[in-house]
N, C-alpha and C positions, 0 to 999 in steps of 0.2 A: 310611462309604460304604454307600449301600443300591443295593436289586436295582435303583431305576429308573436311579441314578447309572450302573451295570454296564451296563445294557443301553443308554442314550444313549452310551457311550463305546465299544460295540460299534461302536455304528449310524455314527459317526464314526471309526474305523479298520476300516470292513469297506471300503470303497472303493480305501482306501492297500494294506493287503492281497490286494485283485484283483488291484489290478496288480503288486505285486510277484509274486504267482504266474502271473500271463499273463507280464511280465517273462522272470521267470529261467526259465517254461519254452522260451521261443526260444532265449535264451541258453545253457541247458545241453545243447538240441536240435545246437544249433549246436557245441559244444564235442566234444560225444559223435560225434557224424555226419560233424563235417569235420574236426575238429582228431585228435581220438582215432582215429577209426575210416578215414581219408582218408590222414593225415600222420605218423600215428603207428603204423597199423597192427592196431590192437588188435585182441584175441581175444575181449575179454568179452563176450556179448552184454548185453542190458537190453532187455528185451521194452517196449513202451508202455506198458503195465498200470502194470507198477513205477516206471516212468518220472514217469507223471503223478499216481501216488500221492505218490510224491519229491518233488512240487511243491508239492502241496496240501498234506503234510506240515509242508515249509518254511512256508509262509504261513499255517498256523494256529498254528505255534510264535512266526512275528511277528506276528502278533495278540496270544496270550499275552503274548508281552513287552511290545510296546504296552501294551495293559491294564495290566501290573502295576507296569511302568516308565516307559514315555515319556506317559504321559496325567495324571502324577501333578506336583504342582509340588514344591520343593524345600524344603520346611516341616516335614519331619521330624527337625528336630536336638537334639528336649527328650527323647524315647524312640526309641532307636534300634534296643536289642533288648530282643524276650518272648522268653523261655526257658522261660514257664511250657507245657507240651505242653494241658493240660486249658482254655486261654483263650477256644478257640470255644465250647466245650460250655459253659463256665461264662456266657457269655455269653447263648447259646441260654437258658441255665436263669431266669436270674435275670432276662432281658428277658419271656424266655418271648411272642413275637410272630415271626411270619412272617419278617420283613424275614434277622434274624440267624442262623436255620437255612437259607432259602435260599441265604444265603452260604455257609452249611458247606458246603452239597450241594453248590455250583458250586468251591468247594475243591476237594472232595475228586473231583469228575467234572471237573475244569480239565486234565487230562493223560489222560484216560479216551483221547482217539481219540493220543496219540502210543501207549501201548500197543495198542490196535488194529492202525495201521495199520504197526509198526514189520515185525511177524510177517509179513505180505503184502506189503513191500518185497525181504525179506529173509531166507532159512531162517537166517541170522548172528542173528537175534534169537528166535530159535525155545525162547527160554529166561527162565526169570523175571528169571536171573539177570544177564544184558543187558538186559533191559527196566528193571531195577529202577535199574541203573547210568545208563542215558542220563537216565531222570528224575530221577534222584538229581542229577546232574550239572548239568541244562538247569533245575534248579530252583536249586541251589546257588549259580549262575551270576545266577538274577534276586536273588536274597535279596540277595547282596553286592553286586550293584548298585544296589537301593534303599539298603543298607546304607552304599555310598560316597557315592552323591548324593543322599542324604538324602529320595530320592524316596517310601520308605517302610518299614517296620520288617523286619528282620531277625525270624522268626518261627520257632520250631521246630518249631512243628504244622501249618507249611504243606509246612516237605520233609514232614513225615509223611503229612499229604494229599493232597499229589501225586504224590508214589510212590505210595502205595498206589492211587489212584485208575487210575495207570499198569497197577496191576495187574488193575485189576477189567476194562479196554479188553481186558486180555491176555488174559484166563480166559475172556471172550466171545466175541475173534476164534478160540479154537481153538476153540471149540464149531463155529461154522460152517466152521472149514476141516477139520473131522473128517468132518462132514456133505456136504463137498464131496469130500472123497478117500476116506473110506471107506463114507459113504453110510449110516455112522451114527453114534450119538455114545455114549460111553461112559458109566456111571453116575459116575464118575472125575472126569470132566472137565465133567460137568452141577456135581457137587458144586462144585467149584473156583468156579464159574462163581458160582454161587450163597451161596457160602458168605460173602464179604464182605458183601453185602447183605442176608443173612440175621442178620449179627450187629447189624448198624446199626438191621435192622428190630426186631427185638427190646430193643433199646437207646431207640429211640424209644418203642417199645410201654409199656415197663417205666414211662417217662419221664413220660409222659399218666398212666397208671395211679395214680405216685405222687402227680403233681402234682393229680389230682381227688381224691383220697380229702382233702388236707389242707383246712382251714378256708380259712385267707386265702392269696395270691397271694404272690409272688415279688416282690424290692424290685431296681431295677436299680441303686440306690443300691452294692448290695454290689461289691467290688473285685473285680477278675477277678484282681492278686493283689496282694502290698501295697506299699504305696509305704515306701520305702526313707528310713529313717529313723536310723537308727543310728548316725551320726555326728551328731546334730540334735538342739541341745538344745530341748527342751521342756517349758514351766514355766503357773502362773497363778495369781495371788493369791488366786483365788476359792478356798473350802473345800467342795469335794464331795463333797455325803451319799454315806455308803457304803449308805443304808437303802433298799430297793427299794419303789417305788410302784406306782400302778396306773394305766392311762389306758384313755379311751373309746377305742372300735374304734367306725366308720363306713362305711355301705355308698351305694356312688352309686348310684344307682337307675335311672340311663342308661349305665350302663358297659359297653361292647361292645354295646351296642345300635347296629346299624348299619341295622336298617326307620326308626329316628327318624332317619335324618338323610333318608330320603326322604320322611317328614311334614313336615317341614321346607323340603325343597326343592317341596312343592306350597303351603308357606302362604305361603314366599317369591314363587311363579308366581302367588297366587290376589289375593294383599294386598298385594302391594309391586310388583305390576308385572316382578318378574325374566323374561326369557324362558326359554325351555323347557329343560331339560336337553340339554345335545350328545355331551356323552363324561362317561366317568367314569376316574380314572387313582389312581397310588398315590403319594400324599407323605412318603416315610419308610415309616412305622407307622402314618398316617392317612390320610382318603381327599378326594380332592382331585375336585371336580367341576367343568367348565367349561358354561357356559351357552353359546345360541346367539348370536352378533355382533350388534347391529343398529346403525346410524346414531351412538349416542351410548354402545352402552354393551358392553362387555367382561368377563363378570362370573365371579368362580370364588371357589370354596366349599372351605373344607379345613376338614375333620370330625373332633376329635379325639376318637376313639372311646372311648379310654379312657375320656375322664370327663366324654363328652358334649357338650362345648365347641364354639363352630365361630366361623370368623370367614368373612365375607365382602366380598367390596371388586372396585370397576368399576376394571379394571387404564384404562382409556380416559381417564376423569378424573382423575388422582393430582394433588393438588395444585390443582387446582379447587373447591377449598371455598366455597361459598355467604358473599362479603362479607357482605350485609345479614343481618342477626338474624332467625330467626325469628318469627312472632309467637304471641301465648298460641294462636288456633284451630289454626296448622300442627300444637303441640307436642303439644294435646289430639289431633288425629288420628293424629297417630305413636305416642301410646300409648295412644290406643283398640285400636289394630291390634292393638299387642303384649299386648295385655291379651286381647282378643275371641278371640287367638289360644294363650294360657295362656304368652306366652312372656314373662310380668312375672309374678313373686310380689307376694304383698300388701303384705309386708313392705320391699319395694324401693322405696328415694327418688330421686328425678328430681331431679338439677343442672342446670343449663344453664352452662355458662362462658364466657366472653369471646371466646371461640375456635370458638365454634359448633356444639361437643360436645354433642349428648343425652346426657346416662347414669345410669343406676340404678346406686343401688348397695342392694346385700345386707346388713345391717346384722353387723357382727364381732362372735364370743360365744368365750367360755373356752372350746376345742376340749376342752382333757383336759380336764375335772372335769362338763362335763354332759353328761344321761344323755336327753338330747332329739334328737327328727330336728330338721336344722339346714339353710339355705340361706345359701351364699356367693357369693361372686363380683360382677361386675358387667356392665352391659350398654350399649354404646356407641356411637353414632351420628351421621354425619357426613354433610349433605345435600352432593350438587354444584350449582355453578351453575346446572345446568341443572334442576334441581329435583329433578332420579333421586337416588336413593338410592346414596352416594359410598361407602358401607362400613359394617357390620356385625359388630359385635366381641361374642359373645355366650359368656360366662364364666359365668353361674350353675352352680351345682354343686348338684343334692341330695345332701344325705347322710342315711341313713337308720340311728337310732341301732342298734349291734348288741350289746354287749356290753361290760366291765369285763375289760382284761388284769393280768396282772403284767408289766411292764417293769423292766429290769436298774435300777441306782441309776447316779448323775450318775459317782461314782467308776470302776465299772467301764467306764462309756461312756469317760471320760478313759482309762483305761489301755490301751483301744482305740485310741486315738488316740495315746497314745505309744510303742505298737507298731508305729502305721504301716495300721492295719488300716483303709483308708480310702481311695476314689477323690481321685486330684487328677494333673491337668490337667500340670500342671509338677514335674519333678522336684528335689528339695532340695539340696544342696550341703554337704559337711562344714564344721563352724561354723557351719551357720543356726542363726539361734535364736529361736524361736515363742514370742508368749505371748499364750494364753489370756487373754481380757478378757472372754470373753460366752459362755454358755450358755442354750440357750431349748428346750424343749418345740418342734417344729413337726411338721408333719404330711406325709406322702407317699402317693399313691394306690399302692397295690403292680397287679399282671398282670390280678389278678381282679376290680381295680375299692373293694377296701374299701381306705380310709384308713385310710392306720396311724401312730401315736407315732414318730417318730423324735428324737434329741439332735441341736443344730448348731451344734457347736463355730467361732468366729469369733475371731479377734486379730489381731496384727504379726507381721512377717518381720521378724531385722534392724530393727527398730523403725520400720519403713513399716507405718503401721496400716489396718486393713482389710482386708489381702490374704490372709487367712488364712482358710481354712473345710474344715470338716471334717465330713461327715454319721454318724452311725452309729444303723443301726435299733436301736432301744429295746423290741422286743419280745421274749422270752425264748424 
């Protein structure tokens, strides 16, 4: 799930949440004032203040459970529970992009205002020790309930998130209620206040530090922890060198370059007729641009930053493909364009197919064993009926040669793999039983944009073949 995902399913239960809190404020108006205080007699007062905090409280706690519960569908039945506590940070590290530390933060400040506003309902919570307990509690409570209807995993570093976060709301609201009653605030309770966010900062700090001083980038290939393997047998004909080799290392040379995707969007405006830019938004980890509407066309852009890539397509015509074939002058003008505009290498050949596809392709060369800058990928184009340009699928990749590693041998990648040390999708079953049929050299762009050696182990389950794959970086 990413930040945009988070925040459309805000924007979709903040409605349901008004009114449950205009609701049950009448409601408990009414209970407290006629039934309690009328019919019943009562003693206790409850000033307004507290009152309509009470409320707001409620409704941002069904918000939270919204969010973490009822917005989710019911597809969580292959991993049920992480136990591992370090699985956001390990995430954080090895994605190493925005998307997956924003989530940490909104973790760990997800219960920030139940601790705030617990202390300002209530001198009864005027203690860590109550605070700590109702979040402990009102978290507990969503975990096992994604945990029974499979709405989503049961996590261990989420109670740890959200308590804590509970705590940081806590440490804040008494700074101000010090300031309110005593008119100042202690060095005490500055520290308190401060001191959670003080270690995070420093934790992040440390984090950037390491990760700029190293050469290459971070692989998201790596497990956040291992798939469970132990009862599972795993076997393969093939005889793997125990002898270590060496493979090229490759740098993209558009990687997190984000001014090129607005060179792009002006040669798109200048050559292709696109209209103007209108918003810019975020797709994941890349960045998604929407053009301005006109008469025939609806156009948006997602720019894969990492490695440069982008495709683009008029959401207005889908399936509109131009029946008649182009003729040889159209094709010569569509890639005069892309040429006038550097966005065909020399080395890229033009197909035409049956189906009314322009596309280059990048000619395939031995990634590990040459020591050359290299261009791959391919480039693809699909007229509409109406002549516009129906989508834009642009894949070249440079890479620029960097240097000769040592990489582990085939053997130890295998004994990786029948450890378990390996992302996968679906979990295994006692009595499965794998077997290895194919190992190949492939490659992966890591965080910082250089392609790196990776092994990618592939076979049978059970003897259903094909369904088996297993990545593990090859670099030492």
């Amino acid at each position: 799930m990413g930040v945009y995902d988070i925040f459309s399913m805000i924007s979709r239960w903040a409605v349901p949440s008004i009114l449950l809190v205009s609701i049950s404020f009448f409601i408990l108006l009414f209970i407290y004032k006629v039934i309690y205080k009328k019919f019943l007699n009562g003693k206790k007062e409850v000033s307004m203040y507290q009152f309509v905090l009470s409320v707001i409280l409620l409704g941002y706690l069904f918000l939270v459970f919204a969010l973490t519960g009822l917005s989710r569908a019911d597809n969580f039945s292959n991993k049920i529970i992480n136990l591992n506590f370090l699985s956001a940070y390990l995430d954080v590290w090895y994605s190493w992009s925005l998307t997956p530390l924003l989530l940490l933060i909104l973790n760990i400040l997800m219960l920030a205002p139940l601790g705030f506003l617990l202390p300002l309902i209530s001198k009864r919570f005027d203690s860590v020790k109550n605070i700590l307990l109702v979040a402990f509690t009102f978290t507990i409570f969503i975990e096992f309930f994604q945990l029974i209807t499979h709405r989503g995993i049961f996590e261990l570093d989420d109670l740890f998130h959200n308590t804590l976060g509970s705590m940081i709301g806590y440490f804040i609201v008494k700074v101000f209620i010090e300031i309110k009653e005593l008119k100042k605030v202690s060095k005490n309770t500055i520290i308190k206040a401060l001191i959670i966010p003080g270690i995070y900062m420093i934790i992040f700090i440390g984090a950037i530090t390491f990760y700029n001083a190293k050469e290459f980038g971070n692989l998201n290939i790596n497990p956040l922890e291992y798939t469970d393997v132990s009862n599972v047998e795993i076997s393969s004909d093939i005889v793997f060198s125990d002898n270590d080799d060496k493979a090229s290392v490759f740098y993209n040379i558009n990687s997190n370059n984000r001014k090129r995707a607005l060179d792009i969007i002006k040669i798109l405006n200048d050559s292709f007729n696109i209209p103007e830019l209108k918003k810019t938004g975020m797709d994941g980890d890349n960045i998604q641009y929407i053009f301005d509407t006109t008469s025939d066309s609806m156009y948006l852009m997602t720019y894969f930053y990492k490695d440069g890539t982008w495709s683009l397509y008029n959401d207005y015509n889908v399936g509109n493909i131009e029946n008649d074939r182009l003729n040889n002058k159209k094709i010569q003008e569509i890639e005069e364009l892309l040429k006038e505009n550097r966005l065909i290498p020399s080395i890229a050949k033009l197909h035409y197919d049956e189906n009314n596809y322009l596309r280059w392709d990048a000619k395939n060369i031995d990634i590990k064993s040459t020591k050359k800058d290299f261009i791959e990928g391919m480039i693809m184009i699909t007229n509409s009926d109406s002549g516009n340009l129906q989508s834009l699928d642009y894949g070249i990749k440079y890479n620029k040669y960097i240097r000769n590693i040592e990489i582990i041998s085939p053997k130890d990648a295998f004994e990786k793999v029948k450890k378990g040390n390996f992302y996968s999708y679906n979990p295994y079953n006692s009595g499965d039983k794998i077997q290895i049929t194919n190992l190949e050299i492939s490659y992966m762009y890591d965080s910082k944009g250089y392609y790196q050696p990776v092994y990618r182990f592939t076979g049978s389950v059970n003897g259903e073949k094909d369904i088996f794959s297993a990545i593990i970086p090859a670099s030492k």
